[in-house]
N, C-alpha and C positions, 0 to 999 in steps of 0.2 A: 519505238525505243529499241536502240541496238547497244548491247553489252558485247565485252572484251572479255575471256575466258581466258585465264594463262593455266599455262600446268607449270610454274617456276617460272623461270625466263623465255619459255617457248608459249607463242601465242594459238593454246590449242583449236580456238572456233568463236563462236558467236551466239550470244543468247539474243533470240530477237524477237517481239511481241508484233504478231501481225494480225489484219483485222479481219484475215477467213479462217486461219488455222492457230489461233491463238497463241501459245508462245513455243516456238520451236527452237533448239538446238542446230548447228550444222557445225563439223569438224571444218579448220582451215585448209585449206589443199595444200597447203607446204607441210601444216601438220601430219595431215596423211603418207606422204613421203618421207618423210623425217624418218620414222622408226620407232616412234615414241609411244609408250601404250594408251589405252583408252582415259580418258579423264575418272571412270567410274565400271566398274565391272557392270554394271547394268545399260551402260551404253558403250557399246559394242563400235569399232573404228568404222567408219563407210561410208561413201559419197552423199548419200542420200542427208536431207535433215532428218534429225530426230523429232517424232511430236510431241505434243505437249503432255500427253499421257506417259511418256518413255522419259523423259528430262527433267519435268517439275518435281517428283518424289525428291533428286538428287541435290538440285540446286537451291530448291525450299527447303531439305537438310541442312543445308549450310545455317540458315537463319536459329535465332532464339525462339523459346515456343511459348505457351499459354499466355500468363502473366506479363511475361518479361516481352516478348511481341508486342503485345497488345500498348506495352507503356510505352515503347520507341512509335511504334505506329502514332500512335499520340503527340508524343514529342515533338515527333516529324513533321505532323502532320502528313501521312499516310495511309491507306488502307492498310490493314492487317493480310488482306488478302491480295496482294501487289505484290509480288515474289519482286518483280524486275527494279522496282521502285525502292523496293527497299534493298534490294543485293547494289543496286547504285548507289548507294547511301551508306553502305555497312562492308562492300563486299573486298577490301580492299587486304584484310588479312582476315582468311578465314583458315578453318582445320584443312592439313595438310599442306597441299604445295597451291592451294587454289587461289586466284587473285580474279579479282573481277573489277572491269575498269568500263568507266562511261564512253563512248563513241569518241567524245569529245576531247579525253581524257589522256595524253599518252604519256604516261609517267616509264620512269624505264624500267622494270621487274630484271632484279637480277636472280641467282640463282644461291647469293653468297653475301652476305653484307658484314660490312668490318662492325666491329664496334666501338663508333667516333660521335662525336658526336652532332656531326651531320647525319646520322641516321639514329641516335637517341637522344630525345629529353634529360635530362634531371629531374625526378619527382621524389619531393620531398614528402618526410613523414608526416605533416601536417598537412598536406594536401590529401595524401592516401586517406586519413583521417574524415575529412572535409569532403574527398568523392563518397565515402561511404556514408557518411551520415546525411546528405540531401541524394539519395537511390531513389527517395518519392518524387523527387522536385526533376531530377537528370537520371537516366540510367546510367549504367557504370562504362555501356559501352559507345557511349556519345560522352564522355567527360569535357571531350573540345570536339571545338566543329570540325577541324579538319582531321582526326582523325575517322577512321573509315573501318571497323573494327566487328567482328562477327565472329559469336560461337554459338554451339548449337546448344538446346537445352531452356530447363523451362526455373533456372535459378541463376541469378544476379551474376556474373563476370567480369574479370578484368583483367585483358590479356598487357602485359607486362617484361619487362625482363628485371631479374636481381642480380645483383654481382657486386661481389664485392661488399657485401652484406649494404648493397643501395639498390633504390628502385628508380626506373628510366621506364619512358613512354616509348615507343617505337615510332619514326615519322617516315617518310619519302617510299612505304613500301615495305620498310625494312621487318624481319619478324621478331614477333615475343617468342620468349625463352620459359614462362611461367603464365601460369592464371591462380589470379586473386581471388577468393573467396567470401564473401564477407558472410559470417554466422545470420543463422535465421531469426526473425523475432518472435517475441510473445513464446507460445509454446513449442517452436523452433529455434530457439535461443541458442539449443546446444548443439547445434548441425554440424559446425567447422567439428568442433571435440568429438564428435560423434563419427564422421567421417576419418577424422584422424585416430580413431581408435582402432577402425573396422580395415584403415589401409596399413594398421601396421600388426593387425593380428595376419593380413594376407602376406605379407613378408614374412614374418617368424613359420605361416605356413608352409612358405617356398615358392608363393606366387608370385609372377613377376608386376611389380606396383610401380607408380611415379613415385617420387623423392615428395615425401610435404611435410612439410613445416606448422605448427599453430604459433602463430605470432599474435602479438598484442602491443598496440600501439594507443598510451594512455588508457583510457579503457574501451576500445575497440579491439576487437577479436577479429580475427578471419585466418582461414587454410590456405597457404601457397604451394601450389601443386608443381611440380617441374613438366614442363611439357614433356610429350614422348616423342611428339611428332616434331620436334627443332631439333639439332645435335649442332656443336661447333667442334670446327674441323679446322686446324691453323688459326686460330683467333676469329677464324669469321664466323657467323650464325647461318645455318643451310636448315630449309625443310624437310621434313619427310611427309610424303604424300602418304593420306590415308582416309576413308570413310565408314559410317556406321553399318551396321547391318541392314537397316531398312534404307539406304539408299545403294549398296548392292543388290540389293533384291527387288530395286523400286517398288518400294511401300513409302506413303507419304506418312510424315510424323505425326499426324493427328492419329494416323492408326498403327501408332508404332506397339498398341497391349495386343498380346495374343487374341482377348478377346471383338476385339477393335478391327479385325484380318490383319492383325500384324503378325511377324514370323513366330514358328515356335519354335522349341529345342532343337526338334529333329531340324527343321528349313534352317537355322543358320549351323547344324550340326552340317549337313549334307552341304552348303556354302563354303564353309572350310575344309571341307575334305574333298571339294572338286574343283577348287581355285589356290588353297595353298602351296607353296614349295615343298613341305614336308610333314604330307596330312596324318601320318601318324601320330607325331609329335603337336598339333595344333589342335586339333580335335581332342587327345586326352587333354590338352592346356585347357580349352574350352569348357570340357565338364567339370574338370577340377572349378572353374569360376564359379561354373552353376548350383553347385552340390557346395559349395562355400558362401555362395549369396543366400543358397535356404539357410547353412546353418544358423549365419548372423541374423538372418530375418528380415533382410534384405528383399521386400515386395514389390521393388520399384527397377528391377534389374529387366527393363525389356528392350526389345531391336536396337534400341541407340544407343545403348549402354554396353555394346561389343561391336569392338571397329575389328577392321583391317588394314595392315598397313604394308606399305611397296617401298622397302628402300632395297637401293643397291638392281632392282628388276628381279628381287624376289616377292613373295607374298607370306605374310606371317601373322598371326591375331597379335591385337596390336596388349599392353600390359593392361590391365585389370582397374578401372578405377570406377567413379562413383559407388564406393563401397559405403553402404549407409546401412546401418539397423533401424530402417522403418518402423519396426514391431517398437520400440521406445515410444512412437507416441502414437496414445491411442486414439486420434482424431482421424488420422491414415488409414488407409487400406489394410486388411488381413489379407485381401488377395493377390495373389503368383499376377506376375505380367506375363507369366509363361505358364502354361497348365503342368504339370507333373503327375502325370498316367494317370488317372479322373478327376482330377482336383485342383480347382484353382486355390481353396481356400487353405492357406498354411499350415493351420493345425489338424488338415484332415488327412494330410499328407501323411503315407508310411510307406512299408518295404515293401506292401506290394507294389504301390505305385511307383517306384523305383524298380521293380521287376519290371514290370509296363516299357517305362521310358527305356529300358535296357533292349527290351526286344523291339521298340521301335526305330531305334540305334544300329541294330545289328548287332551287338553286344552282351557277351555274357551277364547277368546277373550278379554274380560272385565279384568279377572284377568290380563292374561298380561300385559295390556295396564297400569292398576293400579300400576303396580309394576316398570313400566318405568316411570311412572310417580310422583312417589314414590322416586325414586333415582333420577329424573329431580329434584326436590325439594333439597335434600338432599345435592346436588352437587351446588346450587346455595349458599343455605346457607354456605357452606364451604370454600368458594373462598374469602370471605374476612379476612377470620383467615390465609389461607394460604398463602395470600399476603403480611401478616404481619409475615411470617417465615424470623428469620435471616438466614438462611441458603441462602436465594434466593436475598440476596440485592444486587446482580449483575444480577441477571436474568429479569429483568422487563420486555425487550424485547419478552421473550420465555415466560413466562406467562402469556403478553396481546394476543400472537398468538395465544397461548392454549385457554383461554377465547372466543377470536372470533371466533373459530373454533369451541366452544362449544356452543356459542349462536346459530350457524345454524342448530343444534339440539334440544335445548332447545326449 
């Protein structure tokens, strides 16, 4: 099986499954000539192919993970562990500028799409209704056959465009501007409210966040996030190329917990301070994230839950999402996806251990501490503006949890 790799409208190489060297990479020789940069900081531009050990971390990032895999895999009927099978199935809009296209396949990838509607649907609210309520029966990102649709992550999506306070499918290639949320069940009921709480104490912080919305439709719930990685430019919809931590680093997603050999602090601390434009500036962006994800209690913030992103042929950490208060429910983990100076477990967490991570840093102590404390401030003040959001005058419950959970920090 041979796949199609675009980077936007430029067709960067070939993903191809062979039967001695199992599934390798090769850049296009026009791509190479081009000027264009690497598809992925962890694969490097050069004649040679990449092997399967150098390329799978990157391109099996693209895919959905645990859960949400397993039931397309299903669906599909496909292995779960068929990267190729299933990015030909899925990979036709994924995160960033990536397109992946079957052999067979030659759709035209532009770099810009108007928005007409030869390149969107109409999706009505009774539909969005009707994709969320059979997730068991269809995942969100097989709604129709011919769409070809992938994001990363181990929770239900659905990548989308809104406008005009209306919801359209995207077709012929064209990209989503938003992804759909739909709230968790049982004793994740309150996930959308809960994430929508925690993304807007990170703004009243000063962090940079996507735009979301908690919408309800009838009584359906779900969180509409604004992509970061779309922007429209004269009325048309363009990408911005970007990837997660553990696929610049090539670490595969199953081992995306620190404990797991996925990255820690310091490994994507030293990743953005050796590949961005202006690592002084991205690096403190970065801790600030990290020392904001302990305060909310946030246990689930590891390698894929911090991208980077390339617009313009600069390099920047990309804004701050999947902000959740874990600590709300107590069937989850108490443990860090990232250790903080001996301790994975969050309540064992104190200022020495933050002295630690300071000196493994290369950083003062003081400073850090300042800047936790800095956004302990910031989050306090914030909490009674965002208690007075209508959007949450059914969530009281999921807000005073968040709260208490934050005071143990605080």
């Amino acid at each position: 099986m041979k796949l199609h790799v675009y980077l936007g409208e430029n067709l960067a190489g070939h993903l191809e499954s062979t039967s001695e060297r199992g599934v390798v990479f090769s850049y296009a020789t026009d791509y190479l000539k081009s000027g264009q940069p690497p598809i992925s900081l962890s694969l490097p531009l050069q004649a040679n192919e990449l092997p399967q050990k150098a390329c799978i971390p990157f391109f099996e990032g693209l895919l959905p993970e645990g859960n949400v895999k397993k039931r397309i895999s299903e669906y599909l009927h496909i292995s779960e562990k068929s990267t190729l099978k299933l990015l030909q199935e899925l990979g036709g809009e994924c995160a960033g500028m990536i397109s992946i296209l079957p052999d067979d396949e030659h759709l035209q990838i532009k770099n810009a799409y108007d928005f007409s509607p030869e390149n969107y649907e109409s999706l009505s609210e009774k539909k969005i209704v009707e994709y969320i309520q059979n997730i068991n029966v269809r995942p969100l990102l097989k709604v129709k056959n011919k769409l070809r649709l992938s994001l990363a992550g181990a929770q239900e999506k659905l990548p989308l465009v809104y406008a005009n306070d209306k919801f359209y499918l995207p077709k012929n290639g064209a990209p989503s501007t938003h992804i759909l949320k739909p709230t968790g069940q049982g004793p994740l009921s309150s996930l959308s409210a809960n994430e929508y709480i925690c993304t807007k104490l990170a703004k009243y912080a000063g962090l940079p966040v996507p735009n979301v919305k908690l919408m309800q439709i009838d009584e359906t719930e779900f969180l509409l996030a604004e992509r970061y990685d779309r922007t429209i430019q004269d009325g048309k919809i363009q990408r911005i190329h970007q990837e997660d931590t553990c696929q610049a680093l090539g670490i595969l997603s199953d081992n995306k917990y620190q404990n797991d050999g996925g990255p820690s602090i310091a490994d994507i601390y030293e990743l953005i301070k050796n590949n961005t434009t202006i690592p002084l500036l991205e690096t403190r962006t970065f801790l600030q994230y990290v020392l904001f994800n302990f305060i909310i209690g946030n246990c689930d913030a590891h390698g894929k839950n911090y991208s980077l992103m390339f617009p313009k042929g600069s390099v920047k950490l990309t804004p701050l999402y999947d902000a959740v208060c874990t600590l709300a429910y107590p069937n989850l983990t108490q443990k860090l996806s990232m250790k903080i100076g001996k301790h994975y477990e969050i309540r064992k967490v104190n200022e020495y251990d933050f002295e630690l991570l300071a000196n493994q840093l290369g950083l003062k102590a003081k400073a850090l501490m300042d800047t936790y404390h800095k956004l302990i401030r910031k989050i306090e003040l914030s909490l009674k503006v965002i208690k007075e959001d209508p959007s949450l005058r059914k969530h009281d419950d999921i807000f005073e949890v968040i709260v208490n959970k934050l005071q143990k920090n605080l």
